[in-house]
N, CA, C and O atoms as CSV, one atom per row, in Angstrom:
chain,resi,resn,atom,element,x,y,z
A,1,UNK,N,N,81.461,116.232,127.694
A,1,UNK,CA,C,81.988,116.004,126.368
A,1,UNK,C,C,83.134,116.984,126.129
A,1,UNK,O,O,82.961,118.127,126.552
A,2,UNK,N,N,84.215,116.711,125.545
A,2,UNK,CA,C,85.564,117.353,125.034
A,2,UNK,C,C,85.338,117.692,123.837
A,2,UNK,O,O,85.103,116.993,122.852
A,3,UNK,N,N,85.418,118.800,123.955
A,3,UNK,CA,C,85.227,119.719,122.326
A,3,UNK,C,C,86.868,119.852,121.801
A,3,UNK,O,O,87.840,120.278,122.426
A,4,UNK,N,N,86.762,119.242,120.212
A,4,UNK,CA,C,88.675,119.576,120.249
A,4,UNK,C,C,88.359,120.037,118.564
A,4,UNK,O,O,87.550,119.559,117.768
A,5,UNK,N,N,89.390,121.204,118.396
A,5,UNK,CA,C,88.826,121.870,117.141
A,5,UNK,C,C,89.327,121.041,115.992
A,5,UNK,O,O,90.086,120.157,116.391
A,6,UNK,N,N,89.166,121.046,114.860
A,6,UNK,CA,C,89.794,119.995,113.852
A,6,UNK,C,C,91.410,120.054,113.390
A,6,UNK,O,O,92.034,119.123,112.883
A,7,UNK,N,N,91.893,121.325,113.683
A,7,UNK,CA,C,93.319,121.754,113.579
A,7,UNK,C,C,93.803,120.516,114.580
A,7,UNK,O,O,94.360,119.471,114.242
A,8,UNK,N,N,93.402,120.971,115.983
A,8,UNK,CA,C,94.266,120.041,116.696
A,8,UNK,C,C,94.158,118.870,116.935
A,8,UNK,O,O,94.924,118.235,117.660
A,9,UNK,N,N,93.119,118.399,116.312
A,9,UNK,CA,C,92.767,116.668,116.259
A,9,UNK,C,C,93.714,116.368,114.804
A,9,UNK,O,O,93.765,115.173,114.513
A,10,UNK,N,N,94.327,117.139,114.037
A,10,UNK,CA,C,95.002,116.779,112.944
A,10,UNK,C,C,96.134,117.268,113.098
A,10,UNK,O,O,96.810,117.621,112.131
A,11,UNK,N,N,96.668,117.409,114.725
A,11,UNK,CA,C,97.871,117.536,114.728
A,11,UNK,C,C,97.887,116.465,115.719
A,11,UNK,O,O,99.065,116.163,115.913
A,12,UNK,N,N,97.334,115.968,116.221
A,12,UNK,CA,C,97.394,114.985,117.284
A,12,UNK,C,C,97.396,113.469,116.615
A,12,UNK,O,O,98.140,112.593,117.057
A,13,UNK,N,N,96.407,113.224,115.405
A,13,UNK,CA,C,96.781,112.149,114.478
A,13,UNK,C,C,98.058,112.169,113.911
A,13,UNK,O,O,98.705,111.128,114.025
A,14,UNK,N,N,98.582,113.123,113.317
A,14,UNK,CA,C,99.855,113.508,112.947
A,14,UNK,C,C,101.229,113.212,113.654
A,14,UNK,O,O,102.302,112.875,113.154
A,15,UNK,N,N,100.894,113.428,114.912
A,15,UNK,CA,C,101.877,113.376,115.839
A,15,UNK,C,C,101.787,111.408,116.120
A,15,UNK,O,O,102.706,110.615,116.328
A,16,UNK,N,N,100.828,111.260,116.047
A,16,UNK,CA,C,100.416,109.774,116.598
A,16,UNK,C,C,101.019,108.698,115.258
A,16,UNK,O,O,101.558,107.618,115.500
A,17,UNK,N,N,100.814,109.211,113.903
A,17,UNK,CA,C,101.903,108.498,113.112
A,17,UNK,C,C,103.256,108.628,112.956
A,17,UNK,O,O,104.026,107.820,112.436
A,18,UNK,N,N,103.529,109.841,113.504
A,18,UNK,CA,C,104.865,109.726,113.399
A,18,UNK,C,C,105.679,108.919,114.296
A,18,UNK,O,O,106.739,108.347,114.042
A,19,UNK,N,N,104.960,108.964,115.486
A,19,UNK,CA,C,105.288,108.180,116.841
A,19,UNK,C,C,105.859,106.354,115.932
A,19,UNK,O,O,106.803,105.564,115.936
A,20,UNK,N,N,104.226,106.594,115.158
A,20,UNK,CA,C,104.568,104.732,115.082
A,20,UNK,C,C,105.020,104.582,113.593
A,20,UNK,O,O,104.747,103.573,112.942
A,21,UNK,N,N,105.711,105.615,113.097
A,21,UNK,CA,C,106.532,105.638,112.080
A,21,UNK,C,C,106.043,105.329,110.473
A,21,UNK,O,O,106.526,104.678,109.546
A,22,UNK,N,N,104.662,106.259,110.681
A,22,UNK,CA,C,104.130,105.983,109.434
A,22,UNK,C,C,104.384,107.391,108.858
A,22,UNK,O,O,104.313,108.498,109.393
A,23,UNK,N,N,104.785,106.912,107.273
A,23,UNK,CA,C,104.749,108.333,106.718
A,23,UNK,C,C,103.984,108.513,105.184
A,23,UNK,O,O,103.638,107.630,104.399
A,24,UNK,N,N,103.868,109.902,105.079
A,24,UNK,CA,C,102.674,109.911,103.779
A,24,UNK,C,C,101.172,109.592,104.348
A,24,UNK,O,O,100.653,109.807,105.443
A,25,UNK,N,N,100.831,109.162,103.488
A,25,UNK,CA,C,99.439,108.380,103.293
A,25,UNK,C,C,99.092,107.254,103.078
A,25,UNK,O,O,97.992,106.727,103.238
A,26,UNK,N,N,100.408,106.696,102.558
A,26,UNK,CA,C,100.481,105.457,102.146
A,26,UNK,C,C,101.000,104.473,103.429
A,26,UNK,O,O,102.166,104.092,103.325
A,27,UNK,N,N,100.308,104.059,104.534
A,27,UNK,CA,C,100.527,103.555,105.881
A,27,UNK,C,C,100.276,102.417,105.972
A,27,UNK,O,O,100.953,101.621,106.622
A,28,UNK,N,N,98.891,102.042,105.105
A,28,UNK,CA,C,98.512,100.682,105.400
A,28,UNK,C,C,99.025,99.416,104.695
A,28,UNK,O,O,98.925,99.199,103.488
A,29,UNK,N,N,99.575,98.626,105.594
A,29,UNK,CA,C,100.711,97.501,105.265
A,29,UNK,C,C,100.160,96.452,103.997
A,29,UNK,O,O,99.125,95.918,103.597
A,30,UNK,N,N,101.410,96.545,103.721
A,30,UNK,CA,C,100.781,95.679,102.190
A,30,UNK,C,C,100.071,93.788,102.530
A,30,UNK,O,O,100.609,93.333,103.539
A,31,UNK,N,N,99.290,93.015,102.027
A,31,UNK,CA,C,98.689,91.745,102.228
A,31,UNK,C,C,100.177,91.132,101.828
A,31,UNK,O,O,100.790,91.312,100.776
A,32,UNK,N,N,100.586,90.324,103.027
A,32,UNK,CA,C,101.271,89.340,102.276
A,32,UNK,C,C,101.286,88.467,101.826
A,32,UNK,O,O,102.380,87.938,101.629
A,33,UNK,N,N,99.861,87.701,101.332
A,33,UNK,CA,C,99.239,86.771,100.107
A,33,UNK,C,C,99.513,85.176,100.737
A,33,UNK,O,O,99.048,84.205,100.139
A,34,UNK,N,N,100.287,85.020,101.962
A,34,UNK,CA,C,99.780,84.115,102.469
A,34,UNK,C,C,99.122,83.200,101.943
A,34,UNK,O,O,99.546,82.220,101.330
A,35,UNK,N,N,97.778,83.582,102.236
A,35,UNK,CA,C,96.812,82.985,102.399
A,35,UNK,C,C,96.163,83.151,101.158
A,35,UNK,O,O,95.002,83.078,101.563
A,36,UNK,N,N,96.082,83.295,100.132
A,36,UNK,CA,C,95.557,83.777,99.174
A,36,UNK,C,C,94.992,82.152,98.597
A,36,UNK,O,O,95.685,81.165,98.842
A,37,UNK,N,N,94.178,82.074,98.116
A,37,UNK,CA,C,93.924,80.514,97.075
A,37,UNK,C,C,94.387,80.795,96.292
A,37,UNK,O,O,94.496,81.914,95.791
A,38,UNK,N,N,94.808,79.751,95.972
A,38,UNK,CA,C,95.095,79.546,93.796
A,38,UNK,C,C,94.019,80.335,93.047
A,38,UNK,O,O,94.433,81.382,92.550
A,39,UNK,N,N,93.050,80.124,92.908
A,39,UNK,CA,C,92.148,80.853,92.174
A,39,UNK,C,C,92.385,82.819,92.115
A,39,UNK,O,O,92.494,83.641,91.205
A,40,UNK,N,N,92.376,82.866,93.319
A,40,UNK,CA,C,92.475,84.426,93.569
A,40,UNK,C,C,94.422,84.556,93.107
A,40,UNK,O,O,94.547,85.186,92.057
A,41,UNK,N,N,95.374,84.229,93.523
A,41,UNK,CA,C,96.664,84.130,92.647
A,41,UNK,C,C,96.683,84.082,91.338
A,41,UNK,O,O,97.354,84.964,90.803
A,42,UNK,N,N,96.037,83.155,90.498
A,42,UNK,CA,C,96.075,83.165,89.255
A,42,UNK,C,C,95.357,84.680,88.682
A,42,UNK,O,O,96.029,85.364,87.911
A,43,UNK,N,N,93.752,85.226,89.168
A,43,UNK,CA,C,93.386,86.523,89.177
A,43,UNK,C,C,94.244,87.198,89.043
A,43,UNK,O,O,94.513,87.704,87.953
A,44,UNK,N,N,95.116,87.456,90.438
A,44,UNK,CA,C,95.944,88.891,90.533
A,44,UNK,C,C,97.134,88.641,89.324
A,44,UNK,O,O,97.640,89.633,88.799
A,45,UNK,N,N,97.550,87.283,88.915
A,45,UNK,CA,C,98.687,87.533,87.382
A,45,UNK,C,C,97.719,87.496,86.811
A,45,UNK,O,O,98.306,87.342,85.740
A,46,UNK,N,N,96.442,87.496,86.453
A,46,UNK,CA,C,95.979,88.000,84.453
A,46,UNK,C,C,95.940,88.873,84.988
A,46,UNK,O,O,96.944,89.325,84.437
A,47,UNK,N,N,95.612,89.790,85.782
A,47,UNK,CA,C,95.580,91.141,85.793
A,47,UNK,C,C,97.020,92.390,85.778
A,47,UNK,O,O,97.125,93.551,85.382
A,48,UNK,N,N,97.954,91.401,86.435
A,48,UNK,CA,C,99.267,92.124,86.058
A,48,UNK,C,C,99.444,91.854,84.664
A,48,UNK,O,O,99.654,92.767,83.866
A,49,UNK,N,N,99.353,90.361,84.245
A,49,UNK,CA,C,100.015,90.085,82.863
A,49,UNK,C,C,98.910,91.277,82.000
A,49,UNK,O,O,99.499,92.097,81.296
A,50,UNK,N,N,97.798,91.341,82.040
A,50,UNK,CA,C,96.854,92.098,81.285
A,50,UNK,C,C,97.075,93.746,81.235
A,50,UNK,O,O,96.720,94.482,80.314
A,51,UNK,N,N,97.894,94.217,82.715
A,51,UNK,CA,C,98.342,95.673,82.430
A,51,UNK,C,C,99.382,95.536,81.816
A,51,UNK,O,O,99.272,96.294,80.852
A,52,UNK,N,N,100.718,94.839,81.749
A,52,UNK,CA,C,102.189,95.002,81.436
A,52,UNK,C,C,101.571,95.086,79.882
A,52,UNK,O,O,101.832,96.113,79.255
A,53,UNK,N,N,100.689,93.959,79.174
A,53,UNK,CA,C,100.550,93.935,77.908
A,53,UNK,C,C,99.991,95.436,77.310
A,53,UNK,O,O,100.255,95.868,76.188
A,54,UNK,N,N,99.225,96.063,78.249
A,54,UNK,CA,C,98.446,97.608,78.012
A,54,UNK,C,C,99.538,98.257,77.722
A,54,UNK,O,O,99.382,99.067,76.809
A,55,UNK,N,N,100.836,98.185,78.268
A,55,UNK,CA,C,102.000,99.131,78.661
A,55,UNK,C,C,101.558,100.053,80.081
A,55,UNK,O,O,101.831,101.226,80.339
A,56,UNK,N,N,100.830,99.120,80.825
A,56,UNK,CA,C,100.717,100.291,82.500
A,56,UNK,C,C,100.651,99.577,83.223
A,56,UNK,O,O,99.885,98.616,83.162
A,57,UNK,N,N,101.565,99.855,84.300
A,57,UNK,CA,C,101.593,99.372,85.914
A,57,UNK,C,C,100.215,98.760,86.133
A,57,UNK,O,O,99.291,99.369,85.596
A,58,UNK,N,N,99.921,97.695,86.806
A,58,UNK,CA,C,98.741,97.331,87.896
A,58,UNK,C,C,98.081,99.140,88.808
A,58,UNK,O,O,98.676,100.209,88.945
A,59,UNK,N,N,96.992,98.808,89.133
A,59,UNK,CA,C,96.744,99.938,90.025
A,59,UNK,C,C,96.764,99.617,90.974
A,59,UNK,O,O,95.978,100.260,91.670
A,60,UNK,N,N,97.400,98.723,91.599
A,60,UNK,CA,C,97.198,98.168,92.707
A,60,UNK,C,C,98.836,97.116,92.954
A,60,UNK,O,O,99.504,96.971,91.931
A,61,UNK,N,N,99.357,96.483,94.216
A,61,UNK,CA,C,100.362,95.998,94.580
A,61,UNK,C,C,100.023,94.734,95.117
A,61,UNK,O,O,99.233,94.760,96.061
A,62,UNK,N,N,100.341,93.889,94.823
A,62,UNK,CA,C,99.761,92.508,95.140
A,62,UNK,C,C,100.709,91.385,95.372
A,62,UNK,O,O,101.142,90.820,94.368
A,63,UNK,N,N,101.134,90.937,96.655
A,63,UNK,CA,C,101.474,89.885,96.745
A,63,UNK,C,C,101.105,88.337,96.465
A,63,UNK,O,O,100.467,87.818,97.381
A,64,UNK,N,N,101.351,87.641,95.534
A,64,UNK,CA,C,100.848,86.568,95.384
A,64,UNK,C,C,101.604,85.118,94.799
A,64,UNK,O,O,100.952,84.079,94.697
């Protein structure tokens, strides 16, 4: 078994996104809604239309 201390396993992930050009935290690719049904589309607008009316952004990014 390979013992690897946590410093350098978090420089080795580190190194491994930069390679594939992810940056931040924010890495994981957005849904491109495709596939989404009507039902679940209509969802994700009351829920935008329902924040814009609050006066706040969605918490979330949604293609649909």
């Amino acid at each position: 078994m390979r013992i690897i201390p946590l410093l350098e396993l978090e420089r080795q992930i580190d190194q491994r996104k930069a390679e594939l050009g992810f940056v931040g935290n924010d890495y994981a690719p957005l849904n491109s809604g495709r596939n989404r049904t009507p039902s679940k589309r209509a969802m994700l607008g009351a829920l935008r239309d329902l924040s814009e009316a609050n006066g706040q952004a969605p918490k979330f990014k949604a293609n649909f």
